[in-house]
Structure formats: structure tokens, C-alpha cells
N, C-alpha and C positions, 0 to 999 in steps of 0.2 A: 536723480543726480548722484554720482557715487560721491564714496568720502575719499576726499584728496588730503594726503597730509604731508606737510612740508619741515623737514628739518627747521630749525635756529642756525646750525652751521655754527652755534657755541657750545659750552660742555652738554648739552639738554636743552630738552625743548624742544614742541613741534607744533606748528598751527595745524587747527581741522577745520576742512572746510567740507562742503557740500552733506551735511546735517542739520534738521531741522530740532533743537531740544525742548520745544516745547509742545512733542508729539512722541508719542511711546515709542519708544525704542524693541525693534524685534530682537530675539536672543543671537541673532545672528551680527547685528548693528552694533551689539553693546561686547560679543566675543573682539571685533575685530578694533575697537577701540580701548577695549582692554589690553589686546595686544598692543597695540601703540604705544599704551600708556607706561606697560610694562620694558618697551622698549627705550622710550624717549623720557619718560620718570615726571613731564610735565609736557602737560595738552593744553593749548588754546583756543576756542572754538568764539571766533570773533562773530558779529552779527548776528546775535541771539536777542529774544524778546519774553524773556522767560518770568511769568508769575513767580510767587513760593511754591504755590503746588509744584508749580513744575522743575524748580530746585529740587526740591525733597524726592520727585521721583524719580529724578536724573541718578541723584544720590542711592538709592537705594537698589539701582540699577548695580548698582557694583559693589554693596553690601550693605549693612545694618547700618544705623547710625552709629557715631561714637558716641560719647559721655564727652561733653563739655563741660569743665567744673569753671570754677569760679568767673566766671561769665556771664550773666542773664540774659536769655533768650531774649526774643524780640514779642510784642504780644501776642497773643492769640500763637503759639508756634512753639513749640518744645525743643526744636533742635535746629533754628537759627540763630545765628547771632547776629547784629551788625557789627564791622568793623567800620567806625565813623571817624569824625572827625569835621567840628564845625570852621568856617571858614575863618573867625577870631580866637580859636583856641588858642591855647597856650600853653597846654598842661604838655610836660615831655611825648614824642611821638610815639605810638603802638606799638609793640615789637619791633623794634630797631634793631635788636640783636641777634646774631643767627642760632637758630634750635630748628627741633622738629616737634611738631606739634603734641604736646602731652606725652612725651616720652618717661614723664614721672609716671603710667601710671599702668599697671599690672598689664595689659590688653593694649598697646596708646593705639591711637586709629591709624590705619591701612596707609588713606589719604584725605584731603581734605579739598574742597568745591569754593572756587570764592566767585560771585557774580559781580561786575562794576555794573551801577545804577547811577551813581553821582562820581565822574571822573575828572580829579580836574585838569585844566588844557596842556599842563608839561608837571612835571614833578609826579612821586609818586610810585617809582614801579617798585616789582618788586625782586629783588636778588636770588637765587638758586645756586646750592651748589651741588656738585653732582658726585656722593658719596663713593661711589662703585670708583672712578677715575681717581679718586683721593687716594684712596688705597688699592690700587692698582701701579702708581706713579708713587709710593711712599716709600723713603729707602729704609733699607732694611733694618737698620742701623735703631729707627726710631718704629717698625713695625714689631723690632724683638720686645721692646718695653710694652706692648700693650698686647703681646700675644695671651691669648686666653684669661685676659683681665677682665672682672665684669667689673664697669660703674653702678656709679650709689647714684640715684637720680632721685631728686626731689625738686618739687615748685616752690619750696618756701624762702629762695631769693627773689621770686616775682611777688606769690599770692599770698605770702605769711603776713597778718599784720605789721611786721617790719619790712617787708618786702619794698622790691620797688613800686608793685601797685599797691603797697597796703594801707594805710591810714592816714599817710603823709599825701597820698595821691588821692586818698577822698579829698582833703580841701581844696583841690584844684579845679579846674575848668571841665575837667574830661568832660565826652561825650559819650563815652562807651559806658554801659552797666557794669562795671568790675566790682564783684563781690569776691574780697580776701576773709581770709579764714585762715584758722589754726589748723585748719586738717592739711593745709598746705605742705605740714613739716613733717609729712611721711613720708620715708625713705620707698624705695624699690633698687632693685636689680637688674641690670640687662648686661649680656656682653658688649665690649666695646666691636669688636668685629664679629659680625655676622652674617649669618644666610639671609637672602631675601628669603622669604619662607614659598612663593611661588615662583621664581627663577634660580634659587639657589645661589645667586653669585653671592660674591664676598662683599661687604661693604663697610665702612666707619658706621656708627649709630649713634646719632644725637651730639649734643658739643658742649663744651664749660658755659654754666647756664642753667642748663637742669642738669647737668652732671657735676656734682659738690664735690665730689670724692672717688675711689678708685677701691674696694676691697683689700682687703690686708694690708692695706699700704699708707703709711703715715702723711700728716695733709702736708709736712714741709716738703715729703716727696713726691706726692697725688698733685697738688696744685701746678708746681713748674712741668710737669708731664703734660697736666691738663691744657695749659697755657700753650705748650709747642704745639700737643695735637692739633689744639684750635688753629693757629696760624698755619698749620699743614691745608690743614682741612678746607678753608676758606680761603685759599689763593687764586687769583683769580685765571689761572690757565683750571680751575672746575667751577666756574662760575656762567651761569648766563641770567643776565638780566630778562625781566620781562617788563611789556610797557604795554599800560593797561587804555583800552577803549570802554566809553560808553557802549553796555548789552554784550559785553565779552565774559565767556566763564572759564573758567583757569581751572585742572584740578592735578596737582601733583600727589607724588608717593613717597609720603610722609619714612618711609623703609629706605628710601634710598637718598634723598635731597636733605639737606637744609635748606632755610629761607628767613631771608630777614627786608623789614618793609626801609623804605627812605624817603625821606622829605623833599623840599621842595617845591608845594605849592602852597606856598603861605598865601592868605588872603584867598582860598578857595576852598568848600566846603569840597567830603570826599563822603562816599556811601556805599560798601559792599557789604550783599549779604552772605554769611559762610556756612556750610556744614562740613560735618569730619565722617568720615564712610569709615566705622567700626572693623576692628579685625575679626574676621570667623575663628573662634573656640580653637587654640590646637590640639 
């Protein structure tokens, strides 16, 4: 059966169809959905029955693992996580806010693989938005303020024991292993506009969130920047929703997208398992 892929017909996004992911992929199978992936920034591949093994090999199919920090695997597994969430929780939702995944961190991962196991019946999807059109469609006006700016990225508004998952969110219900720490308050560097490192195009990188700050630039005037970028960024003429099935695996490119989760199935338990596909050494 070949592999059929079908646009969203929104900013990104494409479903894949006629692939089987829980059987090795030839270097010819995994070139051409790389291409996709590279093209569309996020692949859907509904109707999958995939173990962990066969996560992990999918994943490694398209690079290294990343480094998940403050997170704890799932057992027996070094480089799963669950994204959970039980059906009486009550602790605030998972990533509600839009970033890109670990962009605080010297290397942050490529992409990232998420599989629904426990989906529940409406609620739940998840948001994209598609970086490269952000600043493509940005006017110039607000593209001069952040030309050749690099952001200060750090996790220590999530993971720092002050954070939002930090100490205050152990006493809560969660379901997820979130392990905060102090090492959360390390800074890094990245430009705010960049090359995808294998298309080259230009694109926004990462959003207010784990970006704290702005280089050289004072926080009474880093912040109100940071704030417009954000609402630039996240409009929704570069968004596409995704709406998640039981056995479906998702994996976007963390280089190009943001992504943020939503609510909505209160009173129904939810279960995906995740990895992050590591960037190769530049």
C-alpha cells in the first residue's frame, strides 16, 4: 500500500496514511516521510497499534533521542514519558501554554512523537502553530525589533521550585511525574529568528514562556516585545488544531511549530505516551 498524505487545509498539518509503524521502516519509507514532515511541520498517522518498542524505534528512525529533564520516564523506559491525566483530576492542565519543546536547552530536540492510548470522546486536542507563516506574514515594523536578537530561554517559570510545576503543584492531584529542580534556572541562548537547520527557511523560535528575556535589552523593554511577539505568533490565521483518535501518533517539528494542549474532557481519564527525536551535533 503506498503512503498517502493529505493536507489539513489549515496553517500545517497532514495525515499519513497507508503505513504500517509497528514494522521497521525501510531508509526509503522514513526519507519520504521525512519529507512530509519537513514539509507539513506535523504528521498524523491515524490507525496505528504501536507497543513502546515500537515508539522508540519509530523515534529513532529520524534521530537520537532528546534529553527530557524534569519529567520522569515511565518504568522500565528511559525515554518515555506519559502525558496523563486522570479522569477526577483537578490539578491545572498540562502544558496549556504555547512553546516548543525544551527550547531552554543547548541542543532542545528536532521533534517530538506523541501516541494516544487513552483518548477521551471530545475534548483534548492539540493547537499548532506554524512558525515559518508567522514570520513570513509579520510586518516589518515589528520584524525590525527582533532582527538579529537572541532570547534568554530558561525553564525556571515552569520547572524551578517556584515555577508553575514546582512545589505548589506537588501538593496537587497531578498525575504526571514532574520532578522540579533548581537547575531549571539556567539560562541559554538561541536567536529569535532562525534557519531551520535542514530547509533553511526563516522562522520565529520558541515564545514568552521559556523565553524570559531578550539580550541586551532591559526586561521593562524585553517583556512588552515579548508579549506582541507572542500574540503575533499565535493568531490564529498560523494555527491548526489537531483532534487526537485512540492508536493515532502525531510527531511535529519542534524547529518550526509551537504547540499548546486544551481541555475539555473533564470527567475522562487521557494517556499519551511521548518521545523527543534529539537534534544531531551541528
Amino acid at each position: 500500500m503506498a503512503l498517502t498524505i493529505t493536507p489539513s487545509e489549515q496553517a500545517c498539518g497532514a495525515t499519513v496514511t497507508g503505513v504500517d509503524l509497528a514494522q521497521p521502516l525501510s531508509d526509503d519509507l522514513v526519507a519520504e516521510i521525512r519529507a512530509a514532515w519537513l514539509d507539513h511541520h506535523v504528521l498524523a498517522f491515524p490507525g496505528q497499534k504501536l507497543t513502546d518498542d515500537d515508539l522508540e524505534r519509530f523515534t529513532l528512525a529520524f534521530g537520537p533521542f532528546g534529553e527530557d529533564p524534569f519529567i520522569a520516564p515511565i518504568p522500565g523506559r528511559e525515554h518515555i514519558i506519559a502525558v496523563k491525566r486522570e479522569a477526577d483530576e483537578t490539578a491545572p492542565l498540562f502544558a496549556e501554554n504555547w512553546h516548543t519543546d525544551w527550547s531552554f536547552q543547548d541542543q532542545p530536540p528536532a521533534g517530538t512523537c506523541l501516541y494516544g492510548i487513552t483518548i477521551p470522546p471530545a475534548g483534548g486536542d492539540t493547537l499548532y502553530a506554524n512558525q515559518h507563516a508567522a514570520l513570513d506574514a509579520m510586518p516589518a515594523e515589528l520584524r525590525a525589533k527582533i532582527e538579529s536578537r537572541q532570547a534568554i530561554h530558561s525553564a525556571k517559570n515552569a520547572y524551578a521550585p517556584t515555577g508553575s510545576y514546582g512545589d505548589a503543584d506537588q501538593r496537587t492531584d497531578r498525575s504526571m511525574d514532574i520532578r522540579p529542580s533548581e537547575e531549571a534556572e539556567a539560562t541559554r541562548l538561541h536567536p529569535i529568528i532562525r534557519r531551520h537547520p535542514e530547509t533553511g527557511r526563516e522562522g520565529l523560535y520558541s515564545c514568552l514562556g521559556y523565553i524570559v528575556g531578550i539580550e541586551d535589552m532591559a526586561q521593562e523593554e524585553a517583556l512588552p516585545l515579548l508579549m506582541e511577539l507572542h500574540q503575533w505568533q499565535t493568531r490564529d490565521a498560523f494555527v491548526y488544531r489537531h483532534r487526537w483518535e485512540q492508536g493515532m501518533l502525531a510527531m511535529w517539528d519542534n524547529r518550526s511549530v509551537l504547540h499548546r494542549a486544551t481541555g475539555g474532557y473533564e470527567g475522562h481519564a487521557r494517556l499519551l505516551h511521548r518521545t523527543t527525536i534529539g537534534a544531531y551535533p551541528a
